[in-house]
C-alpha positions in Angstrom: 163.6 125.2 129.0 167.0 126.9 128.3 170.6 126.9 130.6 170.1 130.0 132.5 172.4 133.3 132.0 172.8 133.8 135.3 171.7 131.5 138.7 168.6 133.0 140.7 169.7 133.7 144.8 167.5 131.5 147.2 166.7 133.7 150.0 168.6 133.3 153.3 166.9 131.6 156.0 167.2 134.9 158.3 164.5 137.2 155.7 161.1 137.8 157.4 158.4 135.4 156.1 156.7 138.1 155.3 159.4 139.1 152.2 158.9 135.1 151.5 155.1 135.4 150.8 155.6 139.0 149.2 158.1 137.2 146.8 155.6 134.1 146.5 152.6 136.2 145.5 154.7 138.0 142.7 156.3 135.5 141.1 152.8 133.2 140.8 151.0 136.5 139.7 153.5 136.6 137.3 153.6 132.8 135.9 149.7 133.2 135.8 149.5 135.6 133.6 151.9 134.6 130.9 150.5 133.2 127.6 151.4 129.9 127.5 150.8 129.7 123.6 152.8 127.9 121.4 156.1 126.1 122.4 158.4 128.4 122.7 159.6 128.3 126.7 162.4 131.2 126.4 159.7 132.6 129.2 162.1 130.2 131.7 165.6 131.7 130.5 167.2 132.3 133.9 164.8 130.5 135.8 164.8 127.4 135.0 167.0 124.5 133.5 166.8 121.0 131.4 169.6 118.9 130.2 169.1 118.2 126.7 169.3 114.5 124.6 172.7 113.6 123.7 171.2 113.0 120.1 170.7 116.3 118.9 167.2 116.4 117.5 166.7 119.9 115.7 170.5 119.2 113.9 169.5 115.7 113.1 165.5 117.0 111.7 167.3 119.8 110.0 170.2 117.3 108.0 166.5 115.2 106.8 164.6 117.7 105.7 167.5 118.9 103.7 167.1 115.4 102.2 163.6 115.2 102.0 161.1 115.4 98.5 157.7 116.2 100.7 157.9 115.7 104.6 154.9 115.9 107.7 155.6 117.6 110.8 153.1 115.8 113.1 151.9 118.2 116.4 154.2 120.9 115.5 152.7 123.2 118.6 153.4 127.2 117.5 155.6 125.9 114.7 159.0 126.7 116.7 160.6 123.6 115.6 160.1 123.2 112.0 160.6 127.3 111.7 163.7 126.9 112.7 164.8 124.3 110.3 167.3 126.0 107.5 166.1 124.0 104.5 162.1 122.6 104.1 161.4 120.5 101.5 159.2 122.0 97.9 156.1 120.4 99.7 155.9 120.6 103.7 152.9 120.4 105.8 152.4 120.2 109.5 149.2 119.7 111.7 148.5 120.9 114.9 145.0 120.6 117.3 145.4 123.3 119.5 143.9 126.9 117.7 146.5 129.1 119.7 149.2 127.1 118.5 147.4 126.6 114.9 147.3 130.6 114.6 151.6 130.9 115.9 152.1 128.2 113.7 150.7 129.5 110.7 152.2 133.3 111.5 156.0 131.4 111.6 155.4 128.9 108.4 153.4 130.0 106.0 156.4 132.9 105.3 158.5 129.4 104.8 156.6 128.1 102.1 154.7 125.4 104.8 151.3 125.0 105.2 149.6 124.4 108.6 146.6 122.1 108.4 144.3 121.7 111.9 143.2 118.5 112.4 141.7 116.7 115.9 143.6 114.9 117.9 143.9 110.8 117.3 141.5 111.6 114.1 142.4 110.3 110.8 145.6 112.0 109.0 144.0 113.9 106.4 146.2 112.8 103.7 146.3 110.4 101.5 148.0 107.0 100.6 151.7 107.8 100.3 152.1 111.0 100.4 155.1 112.1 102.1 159.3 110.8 102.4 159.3 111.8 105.8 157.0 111.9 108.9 158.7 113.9 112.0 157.2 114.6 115.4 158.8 116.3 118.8 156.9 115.2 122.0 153.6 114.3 119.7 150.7 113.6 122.8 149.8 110.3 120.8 151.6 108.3 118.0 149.0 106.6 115.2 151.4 104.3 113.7 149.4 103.0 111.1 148.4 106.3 110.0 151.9 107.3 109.9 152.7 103.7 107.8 150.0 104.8 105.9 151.0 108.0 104.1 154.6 107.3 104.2 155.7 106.2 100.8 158.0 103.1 100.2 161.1 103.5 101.8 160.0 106.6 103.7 161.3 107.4 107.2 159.5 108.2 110.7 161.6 110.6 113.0 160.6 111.9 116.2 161.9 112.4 119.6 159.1 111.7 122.4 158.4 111.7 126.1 159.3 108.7 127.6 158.1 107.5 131.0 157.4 109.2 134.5 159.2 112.1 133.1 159.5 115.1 135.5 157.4 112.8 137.9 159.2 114.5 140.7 157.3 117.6 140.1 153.9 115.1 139.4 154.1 112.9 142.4 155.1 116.1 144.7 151.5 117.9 143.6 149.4 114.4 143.0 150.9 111.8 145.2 152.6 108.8 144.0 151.6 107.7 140.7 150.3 103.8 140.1 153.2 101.4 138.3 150.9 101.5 135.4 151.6 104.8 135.1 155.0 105.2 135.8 155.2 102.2 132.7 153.2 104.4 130.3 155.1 105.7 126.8 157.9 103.2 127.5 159.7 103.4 124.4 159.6 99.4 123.6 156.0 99.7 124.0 156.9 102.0 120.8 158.8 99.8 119.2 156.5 97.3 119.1 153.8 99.2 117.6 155.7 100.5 114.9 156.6 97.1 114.3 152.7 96.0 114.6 152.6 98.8 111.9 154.8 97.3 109.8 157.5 99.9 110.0 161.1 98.9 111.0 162.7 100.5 113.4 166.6 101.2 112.6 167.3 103.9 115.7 165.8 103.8 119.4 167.1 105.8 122.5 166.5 106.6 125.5 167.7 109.3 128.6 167.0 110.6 131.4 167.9 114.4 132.0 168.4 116.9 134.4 165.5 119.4 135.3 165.9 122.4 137.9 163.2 124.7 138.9 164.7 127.6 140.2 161.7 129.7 141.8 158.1 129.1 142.2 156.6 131.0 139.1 158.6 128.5 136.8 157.0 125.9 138.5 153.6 127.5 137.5 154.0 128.4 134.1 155.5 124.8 133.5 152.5 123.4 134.8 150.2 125.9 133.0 151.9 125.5 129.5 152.4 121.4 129.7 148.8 120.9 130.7 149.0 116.6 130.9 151.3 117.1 134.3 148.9 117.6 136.7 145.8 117.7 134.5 143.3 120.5 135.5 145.9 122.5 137.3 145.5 125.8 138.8 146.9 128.3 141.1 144.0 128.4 143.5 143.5 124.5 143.3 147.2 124.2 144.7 147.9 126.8 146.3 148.8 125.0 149.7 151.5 123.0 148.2 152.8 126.1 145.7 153.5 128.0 149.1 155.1 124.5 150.9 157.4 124.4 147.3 158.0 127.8 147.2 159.5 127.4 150.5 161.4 124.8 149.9 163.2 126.4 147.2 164.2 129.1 148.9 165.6 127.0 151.9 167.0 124.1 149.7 167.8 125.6 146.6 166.4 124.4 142.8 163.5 121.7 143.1 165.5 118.8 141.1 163.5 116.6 139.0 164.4 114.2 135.6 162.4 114.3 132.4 162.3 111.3 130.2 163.1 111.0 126.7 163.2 108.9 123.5 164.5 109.0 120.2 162.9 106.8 117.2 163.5 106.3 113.9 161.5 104.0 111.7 161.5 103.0 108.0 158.4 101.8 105.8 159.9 98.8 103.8 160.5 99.2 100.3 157.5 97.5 97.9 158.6 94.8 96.3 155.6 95.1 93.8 157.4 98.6 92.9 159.2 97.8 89.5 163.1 99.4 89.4 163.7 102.9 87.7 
């Protein structure tokens, strides 16, 4: 989601209901159709809002890959990311699980020299030992550490930037009720750390932040839910459609439905082998 060019009007309190449900059938009509391929939310210019991380991830993943000999883009959706990097590596490859987002990522890469190789999700990297200088991933689903240790050469680096936890859980809890401790505690980014660790990575950067989300009509509420399916898993407009109306109300009476995602930033570095003789 993108700062909008210009704010969206709540309707005033004295408009006939009937203009209320006239505007709540178009806009959901509206998010319902929309493809929701690829990750590429432009779709919410205007109509929705999210702060972003202080860190800078595309300038930092740009200023590595400059660096980089062969690098991995891990989950790299319909390519958006990595596209939009200025300099890839001689060798770069990037997997993806999803076939919409494996055909948009192929369509926006291969013209870039990178190739796009589907794989299934939590599956073994097919790759071998050592392969690549750099591993990146933004908001990967899951993170297999050991496969990432695995075909990282000596001295390579893992960079990504993930979802950390109960992000947007406003939004969650409002369609789902409220969510169990367990899984308000889930992708807790020292539950990362560890793993890396358990690895036998070390981890030289780790941050976290919570953000500002606004949802500024009803229809970006339902092509947010449509595109990021893991919110409210199985979600539909007929399934919800008694709390889409109560929301859509309440954004029009209150103003933008306010919610915080949840992200972290982490950086870790396969030690060098001491078995490696000096150049």
């Amino acid at each position: 989601m993108t700062e909008p060019s210009a704010p969206l009007v709540p309707s005033s309190p004295g408009r006939p209901q009937a203009s209320s449900e006239a505007r709540f059938e178009a806009l959901v009509a509206e998010a319902d159709a929309a493809p929701v391929d690829g990750w590429d939310f432009s779709w919410f210019d205007g109509r929705a809002t999210e702060e972003r991380p202080s860190w800078g991830y595309a300038r930092s993943l740009a200023d590595r890959m400059a660096r980089a000999r062969a690098a991995l883009d891990l989950d790299t959706g319909g390519g958006e990311v990595l596209a939009s990097v200025p300099v890839l590596p001689a060798l770069t490859v990037a997997t993806e699980s999803w076939p919409p987002n494996i055909a948009r990522a192929t369509e926006l890469l291969h013209p870039r020299g990178a190739a796009v190789v589907a794989v299934r999700e939590e599956s073994p990297l097919p790759f071998g030992d050592r392969a690549f200088d750099l591993v990146v991933s933004r908001h990967p689903v899951t993170t297999c550490w050991e496969e990432i240790a695995r075909v990282l050469v000596p001295g390579g680096v893992y960079f990504s930037q993930q979802v950390g936890p109960a992000s947007v859980f406003e939004l969650v809890e409002y369609f789902l009720g409220p969510r169990t401790a367990r899984e308000r505690g889930a992708r807790d980014p020292q539950r990362a750390r560890a793993a890396a660790e358990a690895a036998g990575l070390e981890v030289t950067d780790l941050r976290a932040e919570r953000l500002r989300v606004e949802f500024r009509d009803i229809g970006a509420v339902v092509h947010f839910l449509r595109k990021v399916i893991w919110m409210v898993p199985g979600f539909t407009v007929a399934g919800h459609l008694p709390r889409l109306r109560s929301l859509h109300r309440l954004i029009e009476t209150e103003g933008p439905f306010v919610a915080h995602s949840s992200r972290f930033l982490i950086e870790a570095r396969k030690p060098d082998d001491p078995s490696t003789p000096l150049r």
